[in-house]
C-alpha positions as CSV (number, residue, x, y, z in Angstrom):
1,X,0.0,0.0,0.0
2,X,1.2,3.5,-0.6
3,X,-0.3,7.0,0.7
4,X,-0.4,10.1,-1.7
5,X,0.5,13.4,0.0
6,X,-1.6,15.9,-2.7
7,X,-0.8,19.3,-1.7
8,X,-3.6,21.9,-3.9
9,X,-4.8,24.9,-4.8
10,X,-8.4,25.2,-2.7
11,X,-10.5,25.8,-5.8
12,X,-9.6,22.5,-7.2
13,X,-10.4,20.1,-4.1
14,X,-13.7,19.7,-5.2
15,X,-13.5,18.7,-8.6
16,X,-10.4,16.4,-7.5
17,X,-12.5,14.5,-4.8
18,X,-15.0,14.2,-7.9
19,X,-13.0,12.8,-10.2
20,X,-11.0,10.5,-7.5
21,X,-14.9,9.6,-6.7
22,X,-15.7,8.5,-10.0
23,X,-12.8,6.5,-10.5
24,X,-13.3,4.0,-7.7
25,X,-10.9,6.1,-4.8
26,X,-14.1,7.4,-2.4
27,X,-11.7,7.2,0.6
28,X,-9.8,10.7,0.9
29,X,-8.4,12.4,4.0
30,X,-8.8,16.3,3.5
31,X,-7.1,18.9,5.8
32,X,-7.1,22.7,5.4
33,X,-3.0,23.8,5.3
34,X,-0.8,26.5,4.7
35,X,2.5,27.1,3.2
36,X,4.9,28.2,0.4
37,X,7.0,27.0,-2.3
38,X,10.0,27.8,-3.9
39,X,8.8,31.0,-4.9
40,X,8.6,31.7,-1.3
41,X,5.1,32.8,-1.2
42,X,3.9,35.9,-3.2
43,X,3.9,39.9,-3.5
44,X,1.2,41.9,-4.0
45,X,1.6,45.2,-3.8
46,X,3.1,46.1,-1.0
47,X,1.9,43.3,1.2
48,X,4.0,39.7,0.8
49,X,2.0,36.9,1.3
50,X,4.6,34.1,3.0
51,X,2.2,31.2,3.8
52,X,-0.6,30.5,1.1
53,X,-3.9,28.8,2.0
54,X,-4.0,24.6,0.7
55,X,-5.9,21.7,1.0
56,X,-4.0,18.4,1.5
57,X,-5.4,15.4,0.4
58,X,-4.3,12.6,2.3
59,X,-5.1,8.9,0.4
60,X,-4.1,5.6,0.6
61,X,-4.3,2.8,-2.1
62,X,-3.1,-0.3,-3.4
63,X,0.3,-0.2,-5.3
64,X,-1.1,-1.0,-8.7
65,X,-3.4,2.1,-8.4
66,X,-0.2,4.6,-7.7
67,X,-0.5,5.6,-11.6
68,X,-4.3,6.3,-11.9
69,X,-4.5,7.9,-8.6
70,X,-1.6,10.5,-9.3
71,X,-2.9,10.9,-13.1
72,X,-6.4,12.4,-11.7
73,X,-5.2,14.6,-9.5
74,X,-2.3,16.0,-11.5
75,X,-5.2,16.3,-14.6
76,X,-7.4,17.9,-12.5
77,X,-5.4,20.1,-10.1
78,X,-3.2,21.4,-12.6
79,X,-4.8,25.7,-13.5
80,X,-2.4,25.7,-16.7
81,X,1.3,25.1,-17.7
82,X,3.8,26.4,-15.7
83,X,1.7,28.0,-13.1
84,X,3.3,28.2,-10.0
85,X,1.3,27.0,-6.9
86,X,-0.6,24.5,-8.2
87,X,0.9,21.9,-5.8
88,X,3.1,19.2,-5.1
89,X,2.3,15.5,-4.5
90,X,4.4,12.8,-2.1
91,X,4.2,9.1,-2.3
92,X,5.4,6.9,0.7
93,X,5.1,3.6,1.5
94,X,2.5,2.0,3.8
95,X,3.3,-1.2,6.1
96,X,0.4,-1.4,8.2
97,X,-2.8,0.1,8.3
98,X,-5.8,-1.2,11.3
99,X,-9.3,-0.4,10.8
100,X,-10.2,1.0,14.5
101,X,-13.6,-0.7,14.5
102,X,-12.9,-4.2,13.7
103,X,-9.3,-4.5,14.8
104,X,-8.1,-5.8,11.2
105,X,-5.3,-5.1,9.8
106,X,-4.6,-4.3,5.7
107,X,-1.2,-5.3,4.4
């Protein structure tokens, strides 16, 4: 098992969860985060803007479904070519994961 870090733009949670949704991946994690990167946040103005507002999307899934799962979100997350802030996604492995209400365990 693996669990995909998707760090994204606000705006596009909704249609991400959507299209994760539709393809068979209902079971998402979503926090509300803030940060910057390597721009180092943004200027407007005179007032610079160090930590931005981001959702994180927190999912895990079976290795064979890596591929599909990063191909939604980076189709669906992305707000054009080389825009920067549109986010960043991490993939880690899983060894263990318990399901608190029956005790089992996945591998």
């Amino acid at each position: 098992m693996l669990m995909i870090r998707a760090i994204i733009r606000p705006e596009k949670t909704n249609v991400v969860l959507t299209e994760l949704m539709g393809a068979g991946f209902p079971a998402v994690t979503r926090l509300d985060v803030f940060g910057r990167g390597k721009q180092m946040g943004i200027t407007l103005g005179d007032i610079h803007y160090d930590e931005l507002p981001k959702q994180m999307l927190l999912i895990v899934v079976r290795n064979e479904d890596k591929d599909d799962v990063i191909s939604i979100i980076m189709r669906t997350a992305r707000t054009g070519e080389g825009h920067f802030g549109d986010g960043r996604i991490f993939v880690t492995p899983v060894e263990e994961a318990y399901t608190v209400s029956s005790g089992k365990v996945e591998l």
